[in-house]
N, C-alpha and C positions, 0 to 999 in steps of 0.2 A: 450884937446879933449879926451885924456886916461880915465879924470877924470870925464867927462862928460856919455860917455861910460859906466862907471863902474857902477855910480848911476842910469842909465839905464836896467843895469842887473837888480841891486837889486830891481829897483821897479818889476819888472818882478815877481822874484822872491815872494817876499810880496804880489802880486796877488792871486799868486797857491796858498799861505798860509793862504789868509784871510776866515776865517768861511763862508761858503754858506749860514748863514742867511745875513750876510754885503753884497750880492748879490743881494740879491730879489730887491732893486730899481731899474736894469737896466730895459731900456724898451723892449717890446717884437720888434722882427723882423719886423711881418708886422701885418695886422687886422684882417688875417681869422682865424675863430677857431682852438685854441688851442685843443691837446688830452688831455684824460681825464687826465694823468696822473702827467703832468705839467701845469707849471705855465705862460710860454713861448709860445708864438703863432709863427708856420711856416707854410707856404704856402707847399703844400703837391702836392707829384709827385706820383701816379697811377703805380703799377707796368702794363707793358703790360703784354695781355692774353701769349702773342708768345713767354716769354721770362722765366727764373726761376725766380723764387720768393727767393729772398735773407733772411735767418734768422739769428737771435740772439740770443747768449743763454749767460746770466750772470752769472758768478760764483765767490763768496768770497772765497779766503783762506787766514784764519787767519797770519797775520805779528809774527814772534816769537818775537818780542818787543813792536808793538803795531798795530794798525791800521788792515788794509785788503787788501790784496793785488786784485783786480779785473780783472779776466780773459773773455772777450769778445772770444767768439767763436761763428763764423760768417759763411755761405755758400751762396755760390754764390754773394760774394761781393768783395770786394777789398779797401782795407784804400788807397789811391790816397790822401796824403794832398799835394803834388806836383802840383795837380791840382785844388787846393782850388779855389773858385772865379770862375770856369768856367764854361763850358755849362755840365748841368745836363744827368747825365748818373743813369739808372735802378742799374747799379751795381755795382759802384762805389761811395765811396766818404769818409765821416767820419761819425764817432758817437757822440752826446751829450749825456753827462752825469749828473743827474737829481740825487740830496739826500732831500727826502723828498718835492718832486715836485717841488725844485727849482735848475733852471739850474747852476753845478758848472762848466762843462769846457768841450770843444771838447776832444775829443778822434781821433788818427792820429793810432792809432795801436791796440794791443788786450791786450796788459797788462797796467793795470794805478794802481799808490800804492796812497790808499785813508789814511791816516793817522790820521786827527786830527777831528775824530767823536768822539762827549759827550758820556759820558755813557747811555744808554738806547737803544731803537729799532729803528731801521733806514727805512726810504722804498730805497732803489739805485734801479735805471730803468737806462737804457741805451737803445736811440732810434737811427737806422741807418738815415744817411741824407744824399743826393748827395751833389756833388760839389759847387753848390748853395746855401746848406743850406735847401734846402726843407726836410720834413720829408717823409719817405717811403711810402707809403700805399699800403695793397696787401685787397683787399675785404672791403674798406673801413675801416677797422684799419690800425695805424701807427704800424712797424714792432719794436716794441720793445721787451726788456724780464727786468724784476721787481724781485728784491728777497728782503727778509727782513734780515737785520743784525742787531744781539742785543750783542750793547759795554758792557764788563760788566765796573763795577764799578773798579777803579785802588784800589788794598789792598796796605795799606800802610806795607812799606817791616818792617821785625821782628826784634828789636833790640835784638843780642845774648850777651847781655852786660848787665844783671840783674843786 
């Protein structure tokens, strides 16, 4: 049972690690339109007039070894994955995370470390979702925030052994 367990981590593990284009064949959620900015179709929840309007704001900082570390800063929201699955709230829930309009993975909190992007310029968007999975919408756009990141190229290290 230990050992069944164990190969149940790992594939876990080998998920979070497989490149976001090995993604793109799962299917969308449901059939109503997609934002523009992905690839992923979700049924969208309306913020009410009565209520604050929840935002997002995406921020890279650079990994000192590789990658980017991603900073969500969020207002009038709350990460709730406690309550994943359940009845949809304005102000709560989680975020999807989207590298070049295709979806790589929920987000349960405000930091996520993105590591294994190619060299070149990336789009990362992160859009809030309730507990359901619906996507936000405050005025008819989904409440998300988009930056671009560009990996440079890895210099291969200097041999001091002329």
């Amino acid at each position: 049972m230990v050992k069944h367990l164990l190969l149940r981590s790992v594939g876990a593990i080998v998920l979070v690690l497989v490149p976001p284009t090995l993604l793109a064949h799962q299917p969308p959620h449901s059939s109503t339109p997609s934002t523009p900015t992905t690839s992923h179709q979700h049924r969208q929840l309306e913020i009410p007039p009565d209520q604050p309007v929840p935002t997002v704001k995406l921020v890279a900082h650079p990994d000192a070894i590789r990658g980017v570390n991603l900073e969500i800063q969020v207002t009038n929201f709350t990460f709730a994955p406690q309550r994943l699955n359940s009845k949809s709230l304005a102000t709560e829930g989680h975020a999807h995370l989207y590298v070049n309009g295709k979806k790589v993975t929920r987000l349960y909190g405000t930091w996520y470390y993105l590591g294994d992007l190619p060299p070149g310029k990336h789009q990362i968007t992160v859009t809030l979702n309730t507990n359901a999975h619906e996507d936000l919408v405050y005025g008819s756009k989904v409440i998300s925030s988009s930056i671009m990141v560009d990996v440079p190229a890895i210099v291969p290290s200097v041999d001091h052994h002329h």
